[in-house]
VOGU-3710 file (C-alpha; in Angstrom, 3 decimals, decimal comma):
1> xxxxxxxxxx> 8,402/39,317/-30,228  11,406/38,160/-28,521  13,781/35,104/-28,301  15,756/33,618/-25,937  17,964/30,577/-25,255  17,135/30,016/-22,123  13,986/29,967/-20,089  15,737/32,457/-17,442  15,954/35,066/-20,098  12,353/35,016/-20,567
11> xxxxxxxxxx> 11,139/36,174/-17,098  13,070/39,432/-17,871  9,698/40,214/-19,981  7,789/39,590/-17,211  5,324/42,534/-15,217  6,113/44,629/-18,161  2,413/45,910/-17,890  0,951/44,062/-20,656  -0,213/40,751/-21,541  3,212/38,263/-21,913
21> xxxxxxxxxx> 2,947/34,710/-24,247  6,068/32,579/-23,180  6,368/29,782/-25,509  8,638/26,699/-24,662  9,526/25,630/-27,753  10,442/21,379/-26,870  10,634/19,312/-23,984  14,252/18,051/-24,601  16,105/19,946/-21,112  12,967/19,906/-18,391
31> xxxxxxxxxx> 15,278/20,986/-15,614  16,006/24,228/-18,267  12,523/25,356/-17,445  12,911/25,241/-13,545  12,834/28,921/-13,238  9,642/29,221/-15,081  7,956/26,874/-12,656  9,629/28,409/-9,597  8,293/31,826/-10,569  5,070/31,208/-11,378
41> xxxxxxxxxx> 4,359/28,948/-8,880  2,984/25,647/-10,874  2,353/22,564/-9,149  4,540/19,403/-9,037  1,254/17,327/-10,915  1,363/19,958/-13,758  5,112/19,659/-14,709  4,912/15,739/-14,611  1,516/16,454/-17,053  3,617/18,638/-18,888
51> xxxxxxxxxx> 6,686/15,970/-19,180  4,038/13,278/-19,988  3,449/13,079/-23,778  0,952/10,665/-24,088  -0,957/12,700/-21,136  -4,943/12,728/-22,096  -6,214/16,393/-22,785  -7,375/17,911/-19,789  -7,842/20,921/-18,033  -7,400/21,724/-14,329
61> xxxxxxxxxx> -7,216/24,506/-11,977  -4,935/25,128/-9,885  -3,795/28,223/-7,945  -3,267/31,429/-9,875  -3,410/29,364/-13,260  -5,290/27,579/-15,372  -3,887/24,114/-16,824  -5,057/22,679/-20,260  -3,280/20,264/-22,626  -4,103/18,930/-25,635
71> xxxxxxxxxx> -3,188/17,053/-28,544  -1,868/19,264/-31,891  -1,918/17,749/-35,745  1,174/17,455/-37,553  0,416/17,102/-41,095  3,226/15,654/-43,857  1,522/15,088/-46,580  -1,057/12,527/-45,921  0,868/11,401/-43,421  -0,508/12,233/-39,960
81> xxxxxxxxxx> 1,255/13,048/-36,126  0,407/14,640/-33,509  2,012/16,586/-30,702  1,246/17,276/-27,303  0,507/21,350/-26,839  0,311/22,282/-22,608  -0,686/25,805/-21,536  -0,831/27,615/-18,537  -3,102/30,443/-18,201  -2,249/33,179/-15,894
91> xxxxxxxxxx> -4,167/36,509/-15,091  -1,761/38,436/-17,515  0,341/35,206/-19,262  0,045/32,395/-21,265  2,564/29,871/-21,179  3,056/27,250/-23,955  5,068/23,660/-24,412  5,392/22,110/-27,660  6,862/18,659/-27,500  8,267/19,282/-31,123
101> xxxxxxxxxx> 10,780/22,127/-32,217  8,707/23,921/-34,733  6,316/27,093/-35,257  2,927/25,512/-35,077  1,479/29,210/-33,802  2,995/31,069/-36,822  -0,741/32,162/-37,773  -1,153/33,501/-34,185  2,390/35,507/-34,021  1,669/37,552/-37,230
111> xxxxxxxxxx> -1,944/38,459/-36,262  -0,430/40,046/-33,084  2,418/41,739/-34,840  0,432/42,900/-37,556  -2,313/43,929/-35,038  -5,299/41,639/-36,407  -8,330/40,598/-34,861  -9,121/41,107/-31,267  -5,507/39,493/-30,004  -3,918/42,278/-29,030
121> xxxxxxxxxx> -7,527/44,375/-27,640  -8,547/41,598/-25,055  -6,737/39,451/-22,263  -5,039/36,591/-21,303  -7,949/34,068/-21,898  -8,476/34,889/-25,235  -4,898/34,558/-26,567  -5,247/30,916/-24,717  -8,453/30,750/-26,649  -6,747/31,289/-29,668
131> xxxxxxxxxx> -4,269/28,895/-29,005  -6,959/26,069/-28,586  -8,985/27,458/-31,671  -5,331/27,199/-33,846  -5,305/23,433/-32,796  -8,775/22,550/-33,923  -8,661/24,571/-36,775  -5,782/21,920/-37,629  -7,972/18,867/-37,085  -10,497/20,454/-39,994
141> xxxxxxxxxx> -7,370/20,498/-42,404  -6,805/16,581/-41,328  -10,211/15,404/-41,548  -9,845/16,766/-45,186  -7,002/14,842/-46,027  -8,261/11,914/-44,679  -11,526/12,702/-46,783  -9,579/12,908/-49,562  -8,343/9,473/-48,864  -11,502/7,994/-48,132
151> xxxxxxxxxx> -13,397/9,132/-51,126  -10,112/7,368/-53,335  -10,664/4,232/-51,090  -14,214/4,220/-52,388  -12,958/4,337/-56,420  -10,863/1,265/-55,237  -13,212/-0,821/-53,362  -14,054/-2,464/-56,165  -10,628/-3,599/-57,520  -10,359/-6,667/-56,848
161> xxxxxxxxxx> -6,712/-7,139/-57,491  -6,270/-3,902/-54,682  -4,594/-6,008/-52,346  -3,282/-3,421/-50,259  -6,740/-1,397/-49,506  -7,389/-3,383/-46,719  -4,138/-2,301/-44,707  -4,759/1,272/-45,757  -8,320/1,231/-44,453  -6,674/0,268/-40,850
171> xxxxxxxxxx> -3,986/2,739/-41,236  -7,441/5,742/-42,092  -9,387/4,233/-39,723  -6,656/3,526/-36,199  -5,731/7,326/-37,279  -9,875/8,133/-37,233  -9,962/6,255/-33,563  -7,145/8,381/-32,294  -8,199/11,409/-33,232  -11,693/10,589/-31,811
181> xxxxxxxxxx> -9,957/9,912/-28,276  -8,162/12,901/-28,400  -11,756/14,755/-29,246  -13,593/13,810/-26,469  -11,801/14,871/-23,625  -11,320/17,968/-25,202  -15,146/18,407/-25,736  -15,685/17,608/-21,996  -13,015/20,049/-21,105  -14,094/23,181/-23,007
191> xxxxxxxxxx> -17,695/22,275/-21,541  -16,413/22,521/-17,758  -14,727/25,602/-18,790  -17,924/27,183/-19,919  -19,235/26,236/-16,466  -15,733/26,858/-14,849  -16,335/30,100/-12,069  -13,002/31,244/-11,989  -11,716/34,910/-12,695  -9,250/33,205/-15,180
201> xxxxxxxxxx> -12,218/33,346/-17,775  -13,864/36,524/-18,066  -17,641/36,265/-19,605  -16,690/38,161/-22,298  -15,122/34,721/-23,574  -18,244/32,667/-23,052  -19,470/32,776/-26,803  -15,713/32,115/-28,286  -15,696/28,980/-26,098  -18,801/28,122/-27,000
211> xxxxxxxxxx> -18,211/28,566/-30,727  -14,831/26,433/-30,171  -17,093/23,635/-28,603  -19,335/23,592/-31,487  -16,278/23,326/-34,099  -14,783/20,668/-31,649  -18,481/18,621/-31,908  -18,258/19,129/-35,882  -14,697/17,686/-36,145  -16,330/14,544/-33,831
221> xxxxxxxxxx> -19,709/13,939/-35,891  -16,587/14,196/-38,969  -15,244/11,416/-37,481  -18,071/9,445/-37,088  -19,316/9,742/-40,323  -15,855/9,365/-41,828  -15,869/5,863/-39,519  -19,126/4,771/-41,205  -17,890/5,750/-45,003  -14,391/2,870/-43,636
231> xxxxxxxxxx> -17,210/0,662/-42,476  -19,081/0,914/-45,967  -16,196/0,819/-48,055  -14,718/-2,454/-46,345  -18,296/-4,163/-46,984  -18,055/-3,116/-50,598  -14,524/-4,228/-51,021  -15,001/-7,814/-48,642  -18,349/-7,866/-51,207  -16,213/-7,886/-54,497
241> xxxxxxxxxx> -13,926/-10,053/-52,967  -16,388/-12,631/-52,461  -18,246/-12,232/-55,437  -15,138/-13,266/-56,969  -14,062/-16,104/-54,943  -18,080/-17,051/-55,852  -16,477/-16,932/-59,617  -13,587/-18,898/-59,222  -15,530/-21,383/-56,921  -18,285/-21,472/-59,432
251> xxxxxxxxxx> -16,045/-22,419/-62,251  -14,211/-24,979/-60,563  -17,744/-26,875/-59,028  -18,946/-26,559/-63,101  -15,477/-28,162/-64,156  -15,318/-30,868/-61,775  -19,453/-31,789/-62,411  -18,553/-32,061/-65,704  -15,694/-34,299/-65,376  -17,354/-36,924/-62,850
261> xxxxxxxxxx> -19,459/-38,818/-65,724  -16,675/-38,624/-67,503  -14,183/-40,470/-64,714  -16,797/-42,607/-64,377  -16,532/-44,141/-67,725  -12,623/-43,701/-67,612  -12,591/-45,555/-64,081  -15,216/-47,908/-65,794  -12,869/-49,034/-68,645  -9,555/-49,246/-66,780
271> xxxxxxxxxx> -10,548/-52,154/-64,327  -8,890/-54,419/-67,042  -10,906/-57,220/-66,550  -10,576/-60,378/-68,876  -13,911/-59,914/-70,557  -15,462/-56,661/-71,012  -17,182/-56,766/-74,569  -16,138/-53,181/-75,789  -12,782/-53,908/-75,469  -12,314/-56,312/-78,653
281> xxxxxxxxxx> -13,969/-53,452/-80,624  -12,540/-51,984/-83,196  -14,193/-48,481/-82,669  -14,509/-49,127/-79,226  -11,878/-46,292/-77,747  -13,338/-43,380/-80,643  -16,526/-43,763/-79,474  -16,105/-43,514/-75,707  -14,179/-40,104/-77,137  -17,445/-39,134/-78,712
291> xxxxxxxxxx> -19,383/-40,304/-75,641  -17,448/-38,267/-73,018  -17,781/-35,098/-75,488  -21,066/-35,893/-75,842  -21,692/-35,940/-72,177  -19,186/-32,877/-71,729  -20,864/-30,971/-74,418  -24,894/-31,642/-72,773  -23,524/-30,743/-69,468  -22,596/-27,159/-71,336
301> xxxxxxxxx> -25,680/-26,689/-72,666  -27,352/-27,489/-69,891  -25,456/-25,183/-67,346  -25,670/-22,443/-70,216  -29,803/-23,018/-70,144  -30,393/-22,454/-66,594  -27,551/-19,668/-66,181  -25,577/-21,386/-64,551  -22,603/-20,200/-67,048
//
């Protein structure tokens, strides 16, 4: 393994009869990799892909190479990223461009240099395999994250005092959507490749695409049921929400029943007209007291009968 500052030191590793895995390590200097495209010949449309971050995974052929990009997982913490990986498959190199400075292919390096697994035994289109199967294997470690965050979303769906589950369920759940977007097209894509004639892709590849499929249609029925576990918890939660504005409003209807009798009377006996009779008594203000109590304390009893306490 072998590194260089510039992309024109690279091509001196070129033809050296073997297979060759240039990796661009950021996208900060485009016209830096100039050489690289003028020796290997790529098309106008695939460096503007390349230079395009938000570019939708895809995969094209072209002449002499094959193009695929794709979006990687950058994981801090429970914090989730992503960066856009673009590859160029040749007959006897691979090309990589990570939009972020970083060793996201560690894994990959030290099975070559230690010799393990089939790496260093087969061609081209398996190390690009690899590549790909590095990425999803990312996405697994995600969706367990975020299933780690779900299931504590769950244990606080019914707090009602939680007042800041809600925004965390859209932060899960946006992150769920783009992850599912980024899925897709990469499902469709490894699914033309498995139908893709070109002598790019030998058939001794077939099953490992296949099997790369499958994991990519496991990470999207993840998703999907991780979607529907959002969906459940935000019924629970909106549930014990309302269940407690039911409460409060339940309370309040009970308190202000009881206290229209007893602003009746009170409305009643402060129209201070000349000649209402109870008002020369002298008991007369004690017992409206004990009348109102007595009408507070039946309405009790009665609301405590029926369950309505």
């Amino acid at each position: 393994m072998q590194t260089a500052d510039t992309v024109a030191d690279l091509l001196s590793y070129r033809n050296t009869g073997g297979l060759t895995w240039i990796n661009i390590n950021a996208l900060k200097d485009p016209p830096a990799f100039h050489p690289l495209v003028e020796t290997f010949n790529i098309h106008p449309l695939t460096v503007e892909d390349i230079l395009d971050i938000e570019q939708r995974p895809k995969a094209e052929e072209f002449a002499g190479y094959l193009f695929i990009t794709l979006k990687a997982i950058i994981r801090h913490g429970e914090e989730i990223g992503f960066e856009q990986i673009s590859l160029i498959l040749t007959y006897d190199t691979v090309i990589t461009f990570q939009e972020i400075p970083g060793d996201s292919f560690d894994g990959i390096r030290r099975r070559i240099l230690n010799n393990i697994g089939r790496i260093r035994r087969m061609g081209a289109d398996y190390l690009a395999y690899a590549i790909i199967d590095s990425v999803v294997d990312e996405y697994f470690l995600a969706l367990d994250t975020l299933g780690n965050r779900i299931e504590d979303f769950e244990e606080r769906a019914l707090d009602e005092n939680d007042m800041s589950l809600i925004s965390d369920l859209q932060k899960v759940k946006q992150t769920l959507i783009r992850i599912r977007r980024i899925m897709w097209p990469l499902r469709e894509n490894l699914t033309s490749l498995l139908r893709l004639d070109s002598d790019l892709i030998t058939l001794e590849l077939a099953p490992f695409l296949k099997d790369l499929q499958d994991n990519v249609i496991q990470v999207v029925e993840t998703l999907e049921t991780y979607r529907e576990l959002l969906d459940g918890v935000m019924e629970v939660n909106l549930s014990a929400l309302s269940n407690r504005m039911n409460r409060v409003m339940k309370v309040l209807t009970i308190i202000s029943t009881i206290f229209i009798p007893l602003t009746f009377i009170v409305g009643v006996y402060g129209m201070n007209f000349a000649y209402m009779p109870e008002l020369a008594y002298p008991y007369a203000y004690p017992i409206t007291w004990g009348v109102m109590a007595l009408i507070a304390g039946g309405m009790l009893v009665f609301f405590k009968r029926w369950h309505w306490l």
